[in-house]
MARFIFI-865519 format. One record per atom (N, C-alpha, C, O): residue in three letters; x, z, y. Coordinates in steps of 0.001 Angstrom, whole numbers, plus 524288, in hexadecimal, padded with zeros to 5 digits. Atoms other than C-alpha are relative to their C-alpha. Layout:
ALAXZY...
This chain:
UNK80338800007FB65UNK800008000080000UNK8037080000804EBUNK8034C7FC10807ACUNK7FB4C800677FE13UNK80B1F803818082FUNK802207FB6980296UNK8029D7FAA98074FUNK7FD458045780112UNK811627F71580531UNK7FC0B7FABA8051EUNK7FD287F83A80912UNK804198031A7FD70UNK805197EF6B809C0UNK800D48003080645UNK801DA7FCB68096EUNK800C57FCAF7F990UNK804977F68F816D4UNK805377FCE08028EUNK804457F98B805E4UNK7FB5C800107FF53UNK813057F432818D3UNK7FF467F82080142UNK8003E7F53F804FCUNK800B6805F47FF05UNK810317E5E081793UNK7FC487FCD8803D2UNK7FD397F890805CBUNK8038B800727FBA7UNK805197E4E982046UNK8016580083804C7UNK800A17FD1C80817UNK7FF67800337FBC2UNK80A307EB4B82A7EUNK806007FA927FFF7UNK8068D7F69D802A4UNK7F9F3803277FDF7UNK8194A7E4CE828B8UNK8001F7F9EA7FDB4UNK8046D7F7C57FDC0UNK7FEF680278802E0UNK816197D96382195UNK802257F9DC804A9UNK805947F6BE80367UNK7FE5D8040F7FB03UNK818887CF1682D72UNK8033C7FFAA800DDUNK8042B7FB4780299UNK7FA31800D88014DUNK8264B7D19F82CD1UNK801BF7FD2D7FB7FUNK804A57F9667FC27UNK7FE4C8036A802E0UNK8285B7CCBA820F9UNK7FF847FA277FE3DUNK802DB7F7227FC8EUNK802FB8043E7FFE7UNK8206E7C21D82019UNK7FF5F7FB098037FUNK7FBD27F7CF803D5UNK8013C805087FCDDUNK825D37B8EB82A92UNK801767FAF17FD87UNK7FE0E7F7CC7FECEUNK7FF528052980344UNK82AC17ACE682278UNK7FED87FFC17FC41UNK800F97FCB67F934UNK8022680100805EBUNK8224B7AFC881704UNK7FBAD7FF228006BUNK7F8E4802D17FF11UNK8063980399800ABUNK815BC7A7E08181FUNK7FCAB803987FB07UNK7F8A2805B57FC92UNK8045E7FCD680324UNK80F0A7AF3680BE9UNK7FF3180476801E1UNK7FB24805AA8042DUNK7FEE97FB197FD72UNK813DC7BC1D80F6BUNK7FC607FF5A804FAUNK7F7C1800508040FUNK801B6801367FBEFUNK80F687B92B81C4CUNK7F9D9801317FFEDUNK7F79B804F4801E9UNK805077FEBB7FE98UNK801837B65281A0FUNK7FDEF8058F7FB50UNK7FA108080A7FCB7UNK800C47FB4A8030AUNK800F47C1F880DDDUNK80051804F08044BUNK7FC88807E580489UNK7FF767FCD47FA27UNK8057C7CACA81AC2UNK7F97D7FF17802C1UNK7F5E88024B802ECUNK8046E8008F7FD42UNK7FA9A7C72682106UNK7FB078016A7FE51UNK7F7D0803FE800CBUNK805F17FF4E8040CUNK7EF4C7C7A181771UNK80089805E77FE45UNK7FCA8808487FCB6UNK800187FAF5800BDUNK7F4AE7D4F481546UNK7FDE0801B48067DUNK7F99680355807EDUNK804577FDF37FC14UNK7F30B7D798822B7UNK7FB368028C80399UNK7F9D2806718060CUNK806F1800B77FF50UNK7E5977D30F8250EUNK7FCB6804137FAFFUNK7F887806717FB1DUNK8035A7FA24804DDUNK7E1947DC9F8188DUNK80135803E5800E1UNK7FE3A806E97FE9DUNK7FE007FD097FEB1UNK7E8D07E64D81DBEUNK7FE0180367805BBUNK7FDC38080480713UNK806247FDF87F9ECUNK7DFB07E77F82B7BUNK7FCAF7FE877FDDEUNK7F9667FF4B8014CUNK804EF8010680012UNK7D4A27E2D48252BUNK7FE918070B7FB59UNK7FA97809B17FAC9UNK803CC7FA45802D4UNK7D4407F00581BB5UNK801E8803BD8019AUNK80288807967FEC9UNK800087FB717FC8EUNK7D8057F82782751UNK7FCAF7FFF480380UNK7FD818023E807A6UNK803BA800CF7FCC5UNK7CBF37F45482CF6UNK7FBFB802CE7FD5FUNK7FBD5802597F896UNK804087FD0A803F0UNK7C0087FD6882900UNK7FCAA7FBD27FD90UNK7FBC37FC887F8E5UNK803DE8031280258UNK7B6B27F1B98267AUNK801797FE487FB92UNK7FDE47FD937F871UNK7FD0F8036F8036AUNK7C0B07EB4E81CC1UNK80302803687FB34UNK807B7804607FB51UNK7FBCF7FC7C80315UNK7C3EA7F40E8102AUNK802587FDE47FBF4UNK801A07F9827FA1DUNK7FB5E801A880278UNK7CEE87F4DF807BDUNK7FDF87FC7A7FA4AUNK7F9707FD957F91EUNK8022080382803CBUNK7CC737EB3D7FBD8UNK800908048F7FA26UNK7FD36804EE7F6B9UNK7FE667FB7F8039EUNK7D2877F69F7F288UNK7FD598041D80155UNK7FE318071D7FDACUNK804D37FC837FE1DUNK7C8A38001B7F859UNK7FABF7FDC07FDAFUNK7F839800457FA75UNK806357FFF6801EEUNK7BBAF7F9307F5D3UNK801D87FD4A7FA19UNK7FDEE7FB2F7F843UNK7FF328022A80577UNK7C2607F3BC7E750UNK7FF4F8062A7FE3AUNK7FB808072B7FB78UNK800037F9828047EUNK7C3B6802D37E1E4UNK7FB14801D68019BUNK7F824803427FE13UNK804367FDD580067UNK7B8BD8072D7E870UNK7FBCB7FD307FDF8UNK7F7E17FFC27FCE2UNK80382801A680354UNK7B0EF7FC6D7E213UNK7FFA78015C7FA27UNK7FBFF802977F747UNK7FD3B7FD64807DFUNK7B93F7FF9F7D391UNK7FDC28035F80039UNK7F9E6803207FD5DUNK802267F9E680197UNK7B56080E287D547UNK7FB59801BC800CFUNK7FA6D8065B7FFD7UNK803B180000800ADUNK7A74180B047D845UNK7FE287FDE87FBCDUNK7FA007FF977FA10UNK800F8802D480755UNK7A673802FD7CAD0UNK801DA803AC7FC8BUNK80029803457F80FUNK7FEB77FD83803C4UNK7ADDA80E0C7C4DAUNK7FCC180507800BDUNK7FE97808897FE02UNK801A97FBD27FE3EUNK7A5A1818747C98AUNK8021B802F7801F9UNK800488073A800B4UNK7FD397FAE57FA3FUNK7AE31820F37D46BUNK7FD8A7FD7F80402UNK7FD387F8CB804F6UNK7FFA97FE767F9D9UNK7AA0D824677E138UNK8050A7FC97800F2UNK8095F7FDA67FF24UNK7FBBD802507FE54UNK7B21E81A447E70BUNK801AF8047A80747UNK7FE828076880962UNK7FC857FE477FCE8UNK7BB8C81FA27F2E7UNK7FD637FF9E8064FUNK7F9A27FC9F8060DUNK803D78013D7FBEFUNK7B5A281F8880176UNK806177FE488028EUNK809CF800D9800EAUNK7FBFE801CF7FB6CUNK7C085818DF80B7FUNK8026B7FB6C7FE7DUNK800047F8227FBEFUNK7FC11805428022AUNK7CC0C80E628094FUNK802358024A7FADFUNK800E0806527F89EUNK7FC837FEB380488UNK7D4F780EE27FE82UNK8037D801EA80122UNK80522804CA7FDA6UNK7F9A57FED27FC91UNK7E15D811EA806E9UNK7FE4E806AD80022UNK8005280A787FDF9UNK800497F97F7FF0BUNK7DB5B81EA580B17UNK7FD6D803897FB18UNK7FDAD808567FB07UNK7FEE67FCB9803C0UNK7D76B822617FE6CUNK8024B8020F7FAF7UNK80136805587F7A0UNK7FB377FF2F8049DUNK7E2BB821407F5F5UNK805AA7FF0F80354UNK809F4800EE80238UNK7F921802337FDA2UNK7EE2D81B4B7FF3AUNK80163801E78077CUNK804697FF6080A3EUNK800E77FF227FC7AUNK7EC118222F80BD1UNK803D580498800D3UNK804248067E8053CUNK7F8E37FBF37FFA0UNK7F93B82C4580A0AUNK803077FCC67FED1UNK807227FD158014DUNK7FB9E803E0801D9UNK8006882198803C2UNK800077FD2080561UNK8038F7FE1080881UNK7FE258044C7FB80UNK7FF54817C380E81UNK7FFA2801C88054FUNK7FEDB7FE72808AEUNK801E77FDEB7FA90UNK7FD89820CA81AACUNK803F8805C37FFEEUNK803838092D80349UNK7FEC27F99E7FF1FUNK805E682D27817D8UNK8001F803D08046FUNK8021A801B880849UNK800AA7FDE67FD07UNK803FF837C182012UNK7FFC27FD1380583UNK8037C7FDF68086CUNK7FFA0804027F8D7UNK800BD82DE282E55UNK7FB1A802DF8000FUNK7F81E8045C7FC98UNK805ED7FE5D7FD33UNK7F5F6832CC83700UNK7FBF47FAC980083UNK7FDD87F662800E6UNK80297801CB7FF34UNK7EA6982C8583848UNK800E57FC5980515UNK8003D7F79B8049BUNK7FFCC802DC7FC5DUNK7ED0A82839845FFUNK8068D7FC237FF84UNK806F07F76080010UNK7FA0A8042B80166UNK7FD028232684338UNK7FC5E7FC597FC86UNK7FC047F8B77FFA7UNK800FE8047080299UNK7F5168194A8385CUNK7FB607FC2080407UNK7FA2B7F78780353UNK804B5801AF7FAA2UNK7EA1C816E88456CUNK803D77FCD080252UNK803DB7F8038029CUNK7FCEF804C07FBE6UNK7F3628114284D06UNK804347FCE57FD43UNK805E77F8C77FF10UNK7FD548044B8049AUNK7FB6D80B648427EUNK7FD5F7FADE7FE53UNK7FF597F6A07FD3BUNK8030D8048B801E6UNK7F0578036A83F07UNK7FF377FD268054FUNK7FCC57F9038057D
């Protein structure tokens, strides 16, 4: 996840004389603000919570990030340092 992030934000550096790279950068991007937008959720969010309504669990209430990867990819930052980060 990490990794992802890392590429999103830096990936435009690497990617100046590599035409695939290039537009893969990009399409990450654009998925990358579109499921930091509330209207637009994570694709791995409504897939488990569909699985664990076919399996019978109470599926999870929020994103997926915040309820399994939300210490991993955020360690101790305040709410407002990730506000103006974004």
């Amino acid at each position: 996840m990490r990794c992802f992030i890392l590429w999103v934000v830096f990936g435009a550096l690497l990617t100046r004389s590599r035409p695939i790279l290039r537009w893969l950068h990009v399409g990450s991007l654009v998925w990358g603000i579109l499921t930091e937008l509330p209207l637009w959720p994570c694709a791995l969010t409504v897939l488990e919570n569909w699985l664990e309504a076919k399996a019978g669990v109470q599926p999870y209430q929020g994103g997926f990030l915040l309820h399994y990867l939300d210490k991993f990819v955020y360690p101790d930052i305040s709410a407002t340092v990730l506000t103006i980060a974004g």
